[in-house]
N, CA, C and O of each residue as an XYZ file, in Angstrom:
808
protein
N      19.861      7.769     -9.486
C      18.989      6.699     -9.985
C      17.580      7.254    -10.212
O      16.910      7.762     -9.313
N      17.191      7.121    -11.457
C      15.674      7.930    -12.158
C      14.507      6.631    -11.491
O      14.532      5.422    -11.723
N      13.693      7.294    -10.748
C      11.954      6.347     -9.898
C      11.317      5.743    -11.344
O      10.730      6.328    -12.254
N      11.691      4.291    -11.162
C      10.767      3.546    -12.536
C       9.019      4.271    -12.197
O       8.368      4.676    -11.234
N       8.852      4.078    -13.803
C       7.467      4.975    -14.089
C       6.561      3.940    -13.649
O       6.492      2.843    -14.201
N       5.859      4.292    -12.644
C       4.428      3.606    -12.518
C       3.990      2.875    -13.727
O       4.091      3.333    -14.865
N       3.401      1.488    -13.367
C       3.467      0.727    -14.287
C       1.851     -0.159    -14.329
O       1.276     -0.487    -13.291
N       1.455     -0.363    -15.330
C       0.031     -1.066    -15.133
C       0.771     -2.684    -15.415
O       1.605     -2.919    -16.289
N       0.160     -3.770    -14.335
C       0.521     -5.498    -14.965
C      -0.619     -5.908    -15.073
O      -1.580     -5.257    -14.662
N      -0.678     -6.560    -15.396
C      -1.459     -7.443    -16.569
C      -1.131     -8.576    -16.028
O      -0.036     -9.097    -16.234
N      -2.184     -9.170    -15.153
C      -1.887    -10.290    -14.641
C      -3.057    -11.648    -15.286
O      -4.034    -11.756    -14.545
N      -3.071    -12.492    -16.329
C      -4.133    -13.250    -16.761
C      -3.082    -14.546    -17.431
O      -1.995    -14.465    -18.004
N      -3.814    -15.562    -17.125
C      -3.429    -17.136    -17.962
C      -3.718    -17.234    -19.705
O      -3.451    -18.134    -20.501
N      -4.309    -16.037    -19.875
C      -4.611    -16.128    -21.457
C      -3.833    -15.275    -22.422
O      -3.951    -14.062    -22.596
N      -3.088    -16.043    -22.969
C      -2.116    -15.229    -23.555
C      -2.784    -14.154    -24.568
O      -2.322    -13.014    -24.608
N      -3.837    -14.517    -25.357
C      -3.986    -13.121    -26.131
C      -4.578    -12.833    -25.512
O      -4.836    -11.695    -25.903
N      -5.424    -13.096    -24.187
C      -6.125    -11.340    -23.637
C      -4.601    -10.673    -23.773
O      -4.360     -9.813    -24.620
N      -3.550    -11.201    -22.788
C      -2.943    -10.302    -22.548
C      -2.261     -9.407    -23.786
O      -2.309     -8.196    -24.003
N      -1.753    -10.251    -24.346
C      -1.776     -9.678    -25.825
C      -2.482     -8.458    -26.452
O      -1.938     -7.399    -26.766
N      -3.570     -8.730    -26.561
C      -5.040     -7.716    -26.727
C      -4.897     -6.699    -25.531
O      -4.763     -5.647    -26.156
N      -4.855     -6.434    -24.473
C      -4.774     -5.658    -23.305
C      -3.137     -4.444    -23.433
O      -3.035     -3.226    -23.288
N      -2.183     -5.445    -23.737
C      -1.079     -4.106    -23.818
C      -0.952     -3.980    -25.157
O       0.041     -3.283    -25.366
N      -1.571     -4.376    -26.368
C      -1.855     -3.469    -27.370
C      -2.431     -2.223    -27.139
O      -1.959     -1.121    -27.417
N      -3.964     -2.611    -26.372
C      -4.555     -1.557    -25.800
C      -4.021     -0.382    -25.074
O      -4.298      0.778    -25.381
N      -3.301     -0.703    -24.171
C      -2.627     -0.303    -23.628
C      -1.844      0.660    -24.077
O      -1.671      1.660    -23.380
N      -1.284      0.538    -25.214
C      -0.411      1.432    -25.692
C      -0.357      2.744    -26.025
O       0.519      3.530    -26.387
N      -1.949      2.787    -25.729
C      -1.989      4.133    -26.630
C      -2.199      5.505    -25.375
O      -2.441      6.704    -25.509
N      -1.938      4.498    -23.997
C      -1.398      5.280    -22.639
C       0.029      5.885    -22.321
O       1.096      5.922    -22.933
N      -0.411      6.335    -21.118
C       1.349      6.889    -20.939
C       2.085      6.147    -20.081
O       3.087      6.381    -19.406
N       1.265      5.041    -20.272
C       1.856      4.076    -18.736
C       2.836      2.686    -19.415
O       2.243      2.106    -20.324
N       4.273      2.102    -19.060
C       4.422      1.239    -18.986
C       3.418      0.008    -18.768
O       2.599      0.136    -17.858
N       3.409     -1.017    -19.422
C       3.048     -2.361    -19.462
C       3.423     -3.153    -19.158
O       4.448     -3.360    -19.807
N       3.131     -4.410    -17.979
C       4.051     -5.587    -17.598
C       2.696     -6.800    -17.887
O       1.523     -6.580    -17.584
N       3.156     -7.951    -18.470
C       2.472     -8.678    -18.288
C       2.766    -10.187    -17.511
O       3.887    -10.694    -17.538
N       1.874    -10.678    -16.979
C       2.350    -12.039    -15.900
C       1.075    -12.955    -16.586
O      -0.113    -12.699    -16.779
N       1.863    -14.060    -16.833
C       0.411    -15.781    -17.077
C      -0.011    -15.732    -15.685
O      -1.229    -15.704    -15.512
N       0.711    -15.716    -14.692
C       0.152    -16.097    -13.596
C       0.840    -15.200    -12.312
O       1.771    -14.403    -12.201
N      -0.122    -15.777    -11.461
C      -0.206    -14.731    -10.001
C       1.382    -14.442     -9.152
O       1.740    -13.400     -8.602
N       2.215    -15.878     -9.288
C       3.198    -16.095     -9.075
C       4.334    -15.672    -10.109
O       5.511    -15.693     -9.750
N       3.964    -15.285    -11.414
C       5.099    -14.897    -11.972
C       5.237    -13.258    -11.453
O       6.211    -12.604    -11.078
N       3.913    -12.952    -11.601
C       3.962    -11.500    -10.902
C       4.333    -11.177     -9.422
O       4.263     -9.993     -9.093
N       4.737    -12.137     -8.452
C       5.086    -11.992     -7.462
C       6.723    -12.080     -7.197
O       7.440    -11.708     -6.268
N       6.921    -12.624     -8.218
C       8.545    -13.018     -8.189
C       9.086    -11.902     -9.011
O      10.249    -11.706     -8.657
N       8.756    -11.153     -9.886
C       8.878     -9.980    -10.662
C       9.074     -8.706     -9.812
O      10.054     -7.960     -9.791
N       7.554     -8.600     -8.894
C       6.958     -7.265     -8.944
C       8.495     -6.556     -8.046
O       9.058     -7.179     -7.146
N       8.881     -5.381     -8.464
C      10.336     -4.534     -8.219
C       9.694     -3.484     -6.492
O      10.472     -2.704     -5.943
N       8.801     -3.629     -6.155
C       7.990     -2.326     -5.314
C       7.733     -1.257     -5.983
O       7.615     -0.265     -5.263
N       7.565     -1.034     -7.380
C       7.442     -0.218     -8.123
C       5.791      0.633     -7.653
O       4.927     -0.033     -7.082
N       5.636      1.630     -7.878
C       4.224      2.624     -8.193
C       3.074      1.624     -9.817
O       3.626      1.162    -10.816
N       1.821      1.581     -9.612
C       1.239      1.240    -10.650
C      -0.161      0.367    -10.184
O      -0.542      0.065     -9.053
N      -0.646      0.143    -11.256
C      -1.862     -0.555    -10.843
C      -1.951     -1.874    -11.534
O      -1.099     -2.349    -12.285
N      -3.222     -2.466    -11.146
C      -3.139     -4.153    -11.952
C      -4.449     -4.278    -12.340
O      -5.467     -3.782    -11.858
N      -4.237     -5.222    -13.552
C      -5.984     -5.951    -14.167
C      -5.296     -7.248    -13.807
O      -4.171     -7.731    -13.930
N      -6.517     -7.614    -13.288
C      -6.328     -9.423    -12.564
C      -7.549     -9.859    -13.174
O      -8.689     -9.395    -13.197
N      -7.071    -10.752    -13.601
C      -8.160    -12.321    -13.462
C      -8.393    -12.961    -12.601
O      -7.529    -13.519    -11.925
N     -10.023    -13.069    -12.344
C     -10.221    -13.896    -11.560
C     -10.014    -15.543    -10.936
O      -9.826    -16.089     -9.849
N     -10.157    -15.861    -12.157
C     -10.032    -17.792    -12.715
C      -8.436    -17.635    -12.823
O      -8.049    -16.569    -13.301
N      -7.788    -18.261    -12.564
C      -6.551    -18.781    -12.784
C      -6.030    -20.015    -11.983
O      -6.326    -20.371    -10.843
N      -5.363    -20.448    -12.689
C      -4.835    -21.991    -12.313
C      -3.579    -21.533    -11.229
O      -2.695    -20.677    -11.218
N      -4.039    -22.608    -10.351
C      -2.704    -22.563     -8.930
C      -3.589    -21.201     -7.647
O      -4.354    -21.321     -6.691
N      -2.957    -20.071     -8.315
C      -3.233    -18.694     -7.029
C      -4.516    -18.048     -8.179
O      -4.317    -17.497     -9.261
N      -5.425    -18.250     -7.713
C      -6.363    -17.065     -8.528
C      -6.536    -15.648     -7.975
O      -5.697    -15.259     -7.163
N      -7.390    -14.956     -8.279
C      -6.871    -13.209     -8.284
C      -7.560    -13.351     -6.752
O      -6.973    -12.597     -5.975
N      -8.227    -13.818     -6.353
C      -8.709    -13.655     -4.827
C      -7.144    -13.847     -3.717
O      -6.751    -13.148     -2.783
N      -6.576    -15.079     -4.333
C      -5.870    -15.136     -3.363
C      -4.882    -14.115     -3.702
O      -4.477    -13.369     -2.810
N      -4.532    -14.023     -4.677
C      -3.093    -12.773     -5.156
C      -3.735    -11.839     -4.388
O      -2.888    -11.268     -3.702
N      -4.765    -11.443     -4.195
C      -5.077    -10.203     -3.524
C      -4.889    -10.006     -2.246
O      -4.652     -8.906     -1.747
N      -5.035    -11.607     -1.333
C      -4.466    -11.721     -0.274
C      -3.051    -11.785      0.194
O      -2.629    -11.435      1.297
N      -2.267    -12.369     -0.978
C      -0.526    -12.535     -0.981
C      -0.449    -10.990     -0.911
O       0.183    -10.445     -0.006
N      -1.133    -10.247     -1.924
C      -0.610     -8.566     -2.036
C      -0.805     -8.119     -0.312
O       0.082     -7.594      0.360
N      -1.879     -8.397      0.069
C      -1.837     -7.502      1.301
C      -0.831     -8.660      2.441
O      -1.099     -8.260      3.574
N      -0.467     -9.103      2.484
C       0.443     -9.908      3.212
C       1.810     -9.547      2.908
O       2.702     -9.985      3.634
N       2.128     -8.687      1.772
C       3.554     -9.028      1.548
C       3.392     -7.219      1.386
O       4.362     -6.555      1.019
N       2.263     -6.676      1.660
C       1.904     -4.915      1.982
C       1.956     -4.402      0.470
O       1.968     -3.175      0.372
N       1.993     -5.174     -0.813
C       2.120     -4.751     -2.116
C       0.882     -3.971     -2.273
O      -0.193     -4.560     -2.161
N       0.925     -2.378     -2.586
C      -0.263     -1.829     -2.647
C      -0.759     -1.094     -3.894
O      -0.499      0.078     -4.168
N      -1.415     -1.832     -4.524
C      -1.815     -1.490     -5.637
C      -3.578     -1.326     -6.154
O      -4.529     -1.777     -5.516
N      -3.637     -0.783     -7.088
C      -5.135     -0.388     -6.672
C      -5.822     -1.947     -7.783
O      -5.019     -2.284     -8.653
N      -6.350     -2.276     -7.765
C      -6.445     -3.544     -8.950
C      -7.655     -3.955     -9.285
O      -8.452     -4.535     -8.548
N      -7.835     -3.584    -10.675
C      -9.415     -3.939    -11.608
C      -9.362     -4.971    -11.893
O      -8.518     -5.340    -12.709
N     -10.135     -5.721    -11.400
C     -10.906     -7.193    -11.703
C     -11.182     -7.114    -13.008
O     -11.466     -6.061    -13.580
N     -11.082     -8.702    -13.771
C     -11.378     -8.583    -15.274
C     -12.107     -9.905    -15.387
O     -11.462    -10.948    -15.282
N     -13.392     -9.920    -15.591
C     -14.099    -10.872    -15.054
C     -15.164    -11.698    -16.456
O     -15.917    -11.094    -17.221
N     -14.995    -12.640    -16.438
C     -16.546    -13.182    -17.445
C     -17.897    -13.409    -16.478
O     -18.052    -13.410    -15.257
N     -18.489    -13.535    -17.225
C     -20.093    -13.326    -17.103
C     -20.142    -14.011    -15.409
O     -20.469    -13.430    -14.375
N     -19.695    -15.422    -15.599
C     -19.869    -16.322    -14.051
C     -19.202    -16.186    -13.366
O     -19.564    -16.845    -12.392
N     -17.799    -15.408    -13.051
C     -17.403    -14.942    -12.446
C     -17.249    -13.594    -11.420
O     -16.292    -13.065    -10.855
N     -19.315    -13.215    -11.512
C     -19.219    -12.156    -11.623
C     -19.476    -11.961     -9.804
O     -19.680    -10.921     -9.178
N     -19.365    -13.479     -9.268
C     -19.935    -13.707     -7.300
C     -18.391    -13.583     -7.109
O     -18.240    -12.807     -6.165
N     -17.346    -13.935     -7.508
C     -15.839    -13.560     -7.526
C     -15.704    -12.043     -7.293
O     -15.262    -11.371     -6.361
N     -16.174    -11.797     -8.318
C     -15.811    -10.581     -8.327
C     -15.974     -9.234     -7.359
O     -15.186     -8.315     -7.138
N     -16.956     -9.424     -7.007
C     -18.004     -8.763     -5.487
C     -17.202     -9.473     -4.224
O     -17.279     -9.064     -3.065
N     -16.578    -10.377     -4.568
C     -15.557    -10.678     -3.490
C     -14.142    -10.047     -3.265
O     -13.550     -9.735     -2.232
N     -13.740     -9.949     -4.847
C     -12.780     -9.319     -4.969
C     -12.682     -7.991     -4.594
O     -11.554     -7.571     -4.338
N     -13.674     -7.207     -4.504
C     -14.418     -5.978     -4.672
C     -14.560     -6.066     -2.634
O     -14.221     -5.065     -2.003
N     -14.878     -6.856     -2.155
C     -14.812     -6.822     -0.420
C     -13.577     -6.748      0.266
O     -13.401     -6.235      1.371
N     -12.516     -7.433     -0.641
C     -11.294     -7.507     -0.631
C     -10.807     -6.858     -0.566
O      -9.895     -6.988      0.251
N     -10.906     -5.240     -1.483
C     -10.321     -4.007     -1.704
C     -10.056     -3.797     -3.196
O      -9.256     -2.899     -3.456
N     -10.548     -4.419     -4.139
C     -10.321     -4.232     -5.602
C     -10.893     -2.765     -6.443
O     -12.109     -2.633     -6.588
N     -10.470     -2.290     -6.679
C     -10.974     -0.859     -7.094
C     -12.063     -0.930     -7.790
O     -12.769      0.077     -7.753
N     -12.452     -1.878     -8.466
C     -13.638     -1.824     -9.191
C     -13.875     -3.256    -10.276
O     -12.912     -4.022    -10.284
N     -14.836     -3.574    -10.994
C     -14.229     -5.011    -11.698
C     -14.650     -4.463    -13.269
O     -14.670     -3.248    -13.469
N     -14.837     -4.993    -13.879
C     -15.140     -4.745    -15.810
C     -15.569     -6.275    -15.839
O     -14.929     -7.080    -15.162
N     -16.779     -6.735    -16.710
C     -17.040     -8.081    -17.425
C     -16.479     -7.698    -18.608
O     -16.439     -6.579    -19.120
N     -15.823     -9.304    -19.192
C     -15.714     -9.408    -20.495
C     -16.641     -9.925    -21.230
O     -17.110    -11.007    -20.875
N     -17.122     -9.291    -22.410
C     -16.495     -8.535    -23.143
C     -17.030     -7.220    -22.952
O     -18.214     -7.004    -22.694
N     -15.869     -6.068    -23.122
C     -15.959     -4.792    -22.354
C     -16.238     -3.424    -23.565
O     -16.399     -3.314    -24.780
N     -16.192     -2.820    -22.741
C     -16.344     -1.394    -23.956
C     -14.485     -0.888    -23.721
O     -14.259     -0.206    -22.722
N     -13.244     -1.258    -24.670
C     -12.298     -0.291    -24.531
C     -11.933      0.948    -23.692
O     -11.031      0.921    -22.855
N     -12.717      2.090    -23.973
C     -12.676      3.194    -23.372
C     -13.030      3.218    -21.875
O     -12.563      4.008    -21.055
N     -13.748      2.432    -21.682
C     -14.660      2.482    -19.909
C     -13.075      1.757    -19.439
O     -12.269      2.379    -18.747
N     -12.858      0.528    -19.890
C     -11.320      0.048    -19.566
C     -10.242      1.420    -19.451
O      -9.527      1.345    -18.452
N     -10.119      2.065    -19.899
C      -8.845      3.066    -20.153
C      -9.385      4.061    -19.300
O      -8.533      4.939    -19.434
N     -10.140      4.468    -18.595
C     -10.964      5.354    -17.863
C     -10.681      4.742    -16.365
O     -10.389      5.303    -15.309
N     -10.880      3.396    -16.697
C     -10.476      2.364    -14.984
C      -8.983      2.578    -14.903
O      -8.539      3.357    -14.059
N      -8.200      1.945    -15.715
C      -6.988      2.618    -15.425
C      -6.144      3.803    -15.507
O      -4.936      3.895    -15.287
N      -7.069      4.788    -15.897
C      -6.527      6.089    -15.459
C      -6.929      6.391    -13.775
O      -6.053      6.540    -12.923
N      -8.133      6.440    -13.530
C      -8.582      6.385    -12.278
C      -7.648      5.636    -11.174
O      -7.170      6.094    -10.136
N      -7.523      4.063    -11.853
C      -6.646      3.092    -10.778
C      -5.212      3.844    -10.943
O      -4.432      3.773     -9.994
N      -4.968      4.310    -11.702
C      -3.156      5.061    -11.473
C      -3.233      6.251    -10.927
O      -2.179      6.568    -10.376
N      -4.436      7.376    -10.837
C      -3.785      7.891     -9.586
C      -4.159      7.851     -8.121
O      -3.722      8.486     -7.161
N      -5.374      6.647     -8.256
C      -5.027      6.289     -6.837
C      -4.022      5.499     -6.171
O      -3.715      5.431     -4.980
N      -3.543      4.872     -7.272
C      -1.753      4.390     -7.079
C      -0.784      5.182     -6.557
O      -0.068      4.773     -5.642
N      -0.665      6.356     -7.065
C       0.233      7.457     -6.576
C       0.049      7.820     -5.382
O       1.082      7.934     -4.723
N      -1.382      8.153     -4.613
C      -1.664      8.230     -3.536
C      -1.077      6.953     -2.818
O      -0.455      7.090     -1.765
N      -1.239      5.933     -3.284
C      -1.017      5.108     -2.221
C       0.409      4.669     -2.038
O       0.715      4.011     -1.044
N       1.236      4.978     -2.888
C       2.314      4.598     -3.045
C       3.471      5.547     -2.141
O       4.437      5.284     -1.424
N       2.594      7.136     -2.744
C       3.358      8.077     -1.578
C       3.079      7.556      0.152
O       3.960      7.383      0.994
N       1.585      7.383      0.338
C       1.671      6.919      1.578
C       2.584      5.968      2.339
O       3.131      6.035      3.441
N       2.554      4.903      1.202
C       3.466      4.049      2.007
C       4.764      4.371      1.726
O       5.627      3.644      2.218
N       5.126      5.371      0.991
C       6.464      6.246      1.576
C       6.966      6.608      2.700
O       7.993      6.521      3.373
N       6.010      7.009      2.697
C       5.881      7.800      4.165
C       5.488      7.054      5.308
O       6.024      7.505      6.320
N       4.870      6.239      5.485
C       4.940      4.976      6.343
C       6.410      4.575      6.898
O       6.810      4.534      8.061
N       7.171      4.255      5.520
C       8.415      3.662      5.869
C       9.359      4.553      6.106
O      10.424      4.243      6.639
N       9.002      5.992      5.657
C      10.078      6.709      6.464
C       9.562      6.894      7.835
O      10.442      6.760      8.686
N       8.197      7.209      8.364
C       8.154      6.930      9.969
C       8.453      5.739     10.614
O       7.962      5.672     11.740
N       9.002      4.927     10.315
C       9.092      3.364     10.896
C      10.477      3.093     11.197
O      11.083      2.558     12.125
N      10.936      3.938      9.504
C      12.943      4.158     10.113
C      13.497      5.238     10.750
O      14.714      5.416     10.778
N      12.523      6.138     11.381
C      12.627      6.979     12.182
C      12.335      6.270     13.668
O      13.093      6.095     14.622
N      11.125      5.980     13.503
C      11.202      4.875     14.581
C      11.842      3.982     15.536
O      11.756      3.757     16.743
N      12.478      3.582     14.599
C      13.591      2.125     15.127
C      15.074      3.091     15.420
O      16.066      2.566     15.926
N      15.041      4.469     15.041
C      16.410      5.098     15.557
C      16.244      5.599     17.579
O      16.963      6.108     18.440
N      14.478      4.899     17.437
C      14.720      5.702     19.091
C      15.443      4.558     20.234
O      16.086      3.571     19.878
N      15.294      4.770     21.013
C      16.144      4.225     22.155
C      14.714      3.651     22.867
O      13.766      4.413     23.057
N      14.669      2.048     23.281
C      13.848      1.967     24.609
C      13.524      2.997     25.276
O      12.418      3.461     24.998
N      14.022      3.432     25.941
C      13.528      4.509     26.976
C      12.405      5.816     26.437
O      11.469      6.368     27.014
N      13.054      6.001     24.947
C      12.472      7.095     24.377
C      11.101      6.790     24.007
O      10.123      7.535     24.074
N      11.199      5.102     23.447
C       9.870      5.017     22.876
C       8.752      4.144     23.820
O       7.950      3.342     23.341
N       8.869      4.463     25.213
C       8.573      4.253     26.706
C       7.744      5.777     26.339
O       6.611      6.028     25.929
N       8.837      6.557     26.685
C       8.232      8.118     26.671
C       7.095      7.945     25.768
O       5.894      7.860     26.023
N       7.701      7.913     24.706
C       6.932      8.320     23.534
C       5.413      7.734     23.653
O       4.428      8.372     23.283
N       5.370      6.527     24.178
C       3.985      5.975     24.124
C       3.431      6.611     25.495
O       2.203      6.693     25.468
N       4.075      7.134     26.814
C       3.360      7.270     27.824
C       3.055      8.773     27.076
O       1.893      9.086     27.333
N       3.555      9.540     26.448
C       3.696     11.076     26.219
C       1.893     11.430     25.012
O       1.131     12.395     25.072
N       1.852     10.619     24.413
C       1.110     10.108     23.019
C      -0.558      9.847     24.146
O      -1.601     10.498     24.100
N      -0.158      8.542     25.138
C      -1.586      8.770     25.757
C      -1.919      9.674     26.965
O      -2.841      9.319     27.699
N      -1.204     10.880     27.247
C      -1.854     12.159     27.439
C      -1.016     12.109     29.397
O      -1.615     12.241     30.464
N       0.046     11.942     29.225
C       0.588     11.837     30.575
C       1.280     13.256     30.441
O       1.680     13.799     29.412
N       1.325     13.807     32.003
C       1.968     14.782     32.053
C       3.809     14.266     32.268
O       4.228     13.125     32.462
N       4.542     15.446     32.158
C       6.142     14.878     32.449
C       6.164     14.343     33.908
O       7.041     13.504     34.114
N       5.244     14.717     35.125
C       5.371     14.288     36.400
C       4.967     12.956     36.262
O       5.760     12.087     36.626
N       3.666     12.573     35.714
C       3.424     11.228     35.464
C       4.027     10.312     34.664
O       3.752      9.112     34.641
N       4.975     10.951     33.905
C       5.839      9.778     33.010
C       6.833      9.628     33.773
O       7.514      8.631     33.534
N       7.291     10.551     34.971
C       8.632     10.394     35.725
C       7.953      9.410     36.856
O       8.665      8.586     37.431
N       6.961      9.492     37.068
C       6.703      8.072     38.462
C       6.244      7.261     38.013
O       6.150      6.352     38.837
N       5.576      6.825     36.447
C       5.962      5.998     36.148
C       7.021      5.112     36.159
O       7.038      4.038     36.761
N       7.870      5.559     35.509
C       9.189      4.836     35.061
C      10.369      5.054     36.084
O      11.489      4.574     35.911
N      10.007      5.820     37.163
C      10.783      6.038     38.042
C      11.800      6.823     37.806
O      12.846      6.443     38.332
N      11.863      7.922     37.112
C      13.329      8.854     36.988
C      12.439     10.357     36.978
O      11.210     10.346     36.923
N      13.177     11.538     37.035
C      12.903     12.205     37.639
C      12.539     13.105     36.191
O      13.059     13.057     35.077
N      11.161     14.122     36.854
C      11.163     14.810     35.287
C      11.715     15.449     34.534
O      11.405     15.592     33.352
N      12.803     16.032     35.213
C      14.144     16.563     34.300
C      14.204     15.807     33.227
O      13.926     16.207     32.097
N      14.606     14.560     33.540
C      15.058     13.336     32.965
C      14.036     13.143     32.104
O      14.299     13.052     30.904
N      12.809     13.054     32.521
C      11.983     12.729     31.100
C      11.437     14.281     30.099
O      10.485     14.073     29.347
N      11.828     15.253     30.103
C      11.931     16.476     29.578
C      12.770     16.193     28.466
O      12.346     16.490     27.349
N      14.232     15.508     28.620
C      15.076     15.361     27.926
C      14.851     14.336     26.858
O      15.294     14.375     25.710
N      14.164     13.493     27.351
C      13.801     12.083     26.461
C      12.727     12.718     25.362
O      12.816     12.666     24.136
N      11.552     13.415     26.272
C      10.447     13.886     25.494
C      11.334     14.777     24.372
O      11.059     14.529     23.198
N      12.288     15.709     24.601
C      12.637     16.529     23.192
C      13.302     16.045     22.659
O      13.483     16.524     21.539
N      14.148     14.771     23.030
C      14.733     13.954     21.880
C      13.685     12.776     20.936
O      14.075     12.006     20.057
N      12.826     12.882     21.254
C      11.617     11.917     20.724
C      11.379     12.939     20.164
O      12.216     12.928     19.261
N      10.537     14.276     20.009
C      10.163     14.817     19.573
C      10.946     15.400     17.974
O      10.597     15.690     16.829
N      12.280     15.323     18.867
C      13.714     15.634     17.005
C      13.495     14.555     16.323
O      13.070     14.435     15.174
N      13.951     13.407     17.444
C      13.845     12.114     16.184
C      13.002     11.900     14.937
O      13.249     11.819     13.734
N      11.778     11.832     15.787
C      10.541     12.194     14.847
C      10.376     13.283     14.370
O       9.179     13.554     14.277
N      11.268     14.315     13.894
C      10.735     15.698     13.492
C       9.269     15.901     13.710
O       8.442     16.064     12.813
N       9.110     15.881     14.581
C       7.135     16.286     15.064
C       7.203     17.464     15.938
O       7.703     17.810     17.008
N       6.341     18.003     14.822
C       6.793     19.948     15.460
C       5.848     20.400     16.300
O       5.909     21.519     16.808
N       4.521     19.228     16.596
C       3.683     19.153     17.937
C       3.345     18.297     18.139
O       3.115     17.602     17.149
N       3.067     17.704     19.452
C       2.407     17.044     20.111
C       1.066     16.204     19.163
O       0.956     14.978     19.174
N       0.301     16.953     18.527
C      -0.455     16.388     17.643
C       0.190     15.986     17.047
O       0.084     14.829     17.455
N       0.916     15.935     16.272
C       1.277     15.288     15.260
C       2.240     14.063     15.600
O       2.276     13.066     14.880
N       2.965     14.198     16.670
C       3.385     13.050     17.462
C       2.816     12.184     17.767
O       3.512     11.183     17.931
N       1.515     12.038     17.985
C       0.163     11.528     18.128
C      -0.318     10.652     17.192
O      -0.586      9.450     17.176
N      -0.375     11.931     16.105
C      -0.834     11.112     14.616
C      -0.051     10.446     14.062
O      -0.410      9.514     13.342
N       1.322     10.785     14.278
C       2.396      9.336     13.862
C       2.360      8.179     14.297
O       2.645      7.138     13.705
N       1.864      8.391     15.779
C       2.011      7.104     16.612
C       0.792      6.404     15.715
O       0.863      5.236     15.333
N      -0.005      7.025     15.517
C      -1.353      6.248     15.605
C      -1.277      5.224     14.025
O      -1.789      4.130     13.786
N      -0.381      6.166     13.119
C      -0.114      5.238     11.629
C       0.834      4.103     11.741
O       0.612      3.026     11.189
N       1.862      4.335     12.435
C       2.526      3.054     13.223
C       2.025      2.341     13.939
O       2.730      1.428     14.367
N       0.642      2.419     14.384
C      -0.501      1.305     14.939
C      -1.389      0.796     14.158
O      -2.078     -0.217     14.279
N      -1.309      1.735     13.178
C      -2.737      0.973     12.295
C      -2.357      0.051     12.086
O      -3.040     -0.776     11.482
């Protein structure tokens, strides 16, 4: 199965912006999706790689709240605000929110195509990350209670004697746990056992 190509959406209630926008668009290397609204793009979006132009104003979910559904439902995308003149206290909100940057309409073309080159490869970055997120998480859930006991006493700096009177078994016993935590997680040190734990906490 071929990884759908990172994709820019086009999320606005106005049919010829959008119209006008993946014309524009076209003359990229990026797929085009377009949504009227916040909710069509939520019922769509595949977990695909890509970035978004949102509108601010929209009827029902406007781009403030889509921005909140996105981080609630962990959709991570990098996303340029597309804003008119009075929308521009929105936008600085949107922008507190985590929005990569905003554009007023009416815009200069090129500065637009410059935002979404920029917003797609910080897409890629973020998209690999949360790759990798979810492969530490299903690595995770393969450990055993006991292991991921270890694992958290091992992570805040206990020796094997102190993880064995902790938990009451003897340090043989937690020697064995510690190097099966350590396979599970392919973590080829201690640091880095560490730094896993700590992305599974953020």
């Amino acid at each position: 199965m071929t990884k759908a190509k990172p994709a820019v959406f086009i999320v606005d209630d106005d049919a010829d912006f959008r119209d006008s926008m993946q014309w524009l668009l076209e003359s990229t290397p990026y797929p085009v999706e377009t949504f009227a609204s916040a909710q069509a793009f939520l019922d769509a979006y595949d977990g695909r790689a890509g970035c978004m132009l949102l509108d601010v104003r929209m009827p029902e979910i406007n781009g403030l709240a889509l921005q909140q559904l996105m981080r609630e439902q962990d959709i991570r995308l990098p996303v340029v605000i597309i804003t008119g003149h009075g929308d521009v206290p929105m936008a600085v909100n949107a922008m507190k929110n985590g929005a990569l940057d905003f554009i007023e309409k009416p815009f200069d073309d090129e500065i637009l195509l410059q935002l979404v080159d920029r917003a797609m490869t910080e897409a890629e970055k973020l998209f690999s990350e949360q790759q990798q997120e979810r492969e530490l998480r299903t690595l995770y859930e393969v450990l055993s209670r006991r292991e991921r006991e270890v694992m958290q006493l091992v992570v805040s700096g206990n020796s094997n004697r102190e993880i064995a009177e902790t938990l009451g078994i003897s340090p043989k016993t937690v020697e064995v746990h510690r190097s099966r935590v350590m396979s599970k997680m392919r973590a080829e040190s201690l640091a880095a056992l560490v730094q896993m734990n700590n992305r599974l906490n953020a």
